[in-house]
N, C-alpha and C positions, 0 to 999 in steps of 0.2 A: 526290553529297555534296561540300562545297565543301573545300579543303585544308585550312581553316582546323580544320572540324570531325574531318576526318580524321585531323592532326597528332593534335588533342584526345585520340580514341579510342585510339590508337597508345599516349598517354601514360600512359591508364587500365588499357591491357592489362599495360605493362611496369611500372606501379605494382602492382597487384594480382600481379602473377611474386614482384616484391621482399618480399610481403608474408606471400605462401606459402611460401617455401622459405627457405633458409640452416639452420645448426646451430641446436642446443637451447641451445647453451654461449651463443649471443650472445642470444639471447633476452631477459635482460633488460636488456642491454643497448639492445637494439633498440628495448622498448618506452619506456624513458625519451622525454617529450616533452619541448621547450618552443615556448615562440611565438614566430614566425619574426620575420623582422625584414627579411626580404628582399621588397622592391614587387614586385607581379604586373601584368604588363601586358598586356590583349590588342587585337589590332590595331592595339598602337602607342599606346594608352589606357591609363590606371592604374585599377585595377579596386580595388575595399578588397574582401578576403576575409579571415574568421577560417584564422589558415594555423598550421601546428605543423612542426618541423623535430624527427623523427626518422631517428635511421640516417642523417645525412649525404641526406637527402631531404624537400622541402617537402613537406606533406599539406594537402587544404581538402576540402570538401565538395562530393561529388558534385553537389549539388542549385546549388551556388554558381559551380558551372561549368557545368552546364546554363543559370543563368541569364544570364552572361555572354558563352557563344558562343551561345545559343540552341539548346538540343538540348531535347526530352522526356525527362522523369526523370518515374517514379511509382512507387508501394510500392505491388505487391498481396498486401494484408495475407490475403487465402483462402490464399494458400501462401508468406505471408513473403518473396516476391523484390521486386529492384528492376528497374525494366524499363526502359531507354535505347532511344527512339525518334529515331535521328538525321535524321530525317524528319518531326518535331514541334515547334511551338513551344513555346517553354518555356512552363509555367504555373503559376503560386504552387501552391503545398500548401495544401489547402483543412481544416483540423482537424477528425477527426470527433467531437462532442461526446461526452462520455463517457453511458453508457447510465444513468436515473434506478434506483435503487434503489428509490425510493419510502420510505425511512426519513426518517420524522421523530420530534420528540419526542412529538408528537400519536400519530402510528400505532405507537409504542411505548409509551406508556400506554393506549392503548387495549388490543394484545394483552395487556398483562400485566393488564389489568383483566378481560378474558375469562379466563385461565387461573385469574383469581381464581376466575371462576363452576365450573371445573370440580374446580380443586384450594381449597376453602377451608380457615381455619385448624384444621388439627388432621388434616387428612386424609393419610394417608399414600401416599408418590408410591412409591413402591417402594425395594426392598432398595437399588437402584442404576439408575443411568440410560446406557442406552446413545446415545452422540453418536457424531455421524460429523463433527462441525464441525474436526475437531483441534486441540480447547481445553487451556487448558494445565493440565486437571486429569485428564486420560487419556480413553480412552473411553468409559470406565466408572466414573465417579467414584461416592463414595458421600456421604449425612449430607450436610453444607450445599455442599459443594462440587458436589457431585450435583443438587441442589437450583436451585441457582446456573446450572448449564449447561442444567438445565433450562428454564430461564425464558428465559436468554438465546439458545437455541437456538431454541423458540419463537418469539423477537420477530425475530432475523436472520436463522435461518436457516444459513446455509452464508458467510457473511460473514467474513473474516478477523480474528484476534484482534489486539487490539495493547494490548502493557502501557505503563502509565505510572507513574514512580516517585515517591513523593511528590505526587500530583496537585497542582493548587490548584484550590480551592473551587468556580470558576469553570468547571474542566474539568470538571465532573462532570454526567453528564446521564441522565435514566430510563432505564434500564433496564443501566447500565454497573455492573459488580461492582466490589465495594472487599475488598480481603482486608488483613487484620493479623495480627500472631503474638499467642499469650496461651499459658498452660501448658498448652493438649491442642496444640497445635503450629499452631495460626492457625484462622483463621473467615473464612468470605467470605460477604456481605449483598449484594441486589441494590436496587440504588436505583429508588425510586417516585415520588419527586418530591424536590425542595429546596427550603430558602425559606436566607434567611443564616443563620441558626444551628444551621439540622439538617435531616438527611435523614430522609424515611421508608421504610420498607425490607418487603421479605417475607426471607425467611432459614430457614433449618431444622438440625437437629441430631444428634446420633446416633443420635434416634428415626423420623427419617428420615418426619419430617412438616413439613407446609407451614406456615409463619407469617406472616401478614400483618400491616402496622402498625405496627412498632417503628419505636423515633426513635433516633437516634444526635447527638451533637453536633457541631459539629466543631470544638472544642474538642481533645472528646478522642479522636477519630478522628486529629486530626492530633497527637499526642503516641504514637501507637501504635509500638511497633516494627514493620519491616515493613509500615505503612502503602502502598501500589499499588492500582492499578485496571487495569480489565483494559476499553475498549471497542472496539465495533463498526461503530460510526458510520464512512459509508464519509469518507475524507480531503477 
């Protein structure tokens, strides 16, 4: 191994000591960043690296010193470690695309046009609905909110929830719930399509049956107190 690379590792090891240890008391001290301002040079060369100066010590990125002296850096994501090959050429990170869902607007109106054929209007879906999605209406939600998880648990599945306050018009896509307040303590309607002045919806109530085909405006959707939406679409 050449000295040059040797010094490096030496550096890495007495960085990593620095990072482990000390009191609790300086802790947040310690963590306070900013960005350095001090040139990095190697063999005599000025290198540009993003650097931060905590604790009285520069910090850069492993991967940005691998590439500057040449070492091997890679993340094995099977057991979350980083592996330094001082006997490898360095080599860019190659990004692993993220895995397709397969959700579209199409393959979400399609399920919910299927759950139409099982659940039609008037048919009752039960007392309550047991989810494992951990939506934000409980496990066991009942009446349209039950209704609601139902549909949407259907089209995604196990898919993470994410609210939106106030949407706009724009955000709103099949199969994404809207919930408002009214005097039984709020409603939530699952959307079936849009065009610009209204949505069409399935929904249900505290007879704890399926409704297909309402229109809402939005108008007065967006004058609701409590107006939000809740979708699934992955980011």
């Amino acid at each position: 191994m050449s000295r040059k690379r040797e010094a490096v590792f030496m550096g890495i090891g007495i960085l990593t000591g620095l990072a482990l240890c000390g009191p609790a008391a300086q802790a947040v001290d310690y963590l306070q960043a900013k960005p350095s301002s001090q040139a990095i040079y190697v063999d005599g060369q000025k290198v540009e690296m993003e650097a931060y100066f905590i604790h009285g010590n520069n910090f850069v990125k492993l991967r940005d010193i691998g590439k500057a002296v040449d070492f091997g850096v890679a993340y094995d994501a099977a057991t979350n470690s980083v592996r330094i090959d001082p006997n490898a050429h360095y080599q860019e990170e190659v990004p692993t695309p993220a895995p397709s869902t397969g959700i579209t607007e199409e393959s979400v109106k399609a399920a919910l046009a299927e759950l139409r054929t099982e659940y039609p209007t008037g048919t009752l879906y039960g007392a309550f609905f047991r989810s494992y999605s951990n939506g934000p209406y409980g496990m066991a939600p009942t009446n349209c909110a039950g209704w609601a998880t139902l549909c949407s648990d259907a089209v995604f599945g196990d898919l993470p929830w994410r609210r939106i306050e106030n949407p706009r018009w724009e955000q709103l896509r099949p199969g994404d719930l809207i919930e408002y307040d009214n005097a039984y303590g709020g409603h939530v309607i699952v959307v079936l399509d849009k065009t610009d002045e209204y949505i069409k919806v399935t929904e249900s109530g505290i007879n704890n049956k399926a409704r297909w085909g309402g229109q809402y405006f939005k108008w007065w959707l967006e004058e609701q107190p409590g107006y939000a939406s809740y979708t699934r679409y992955p980011q």
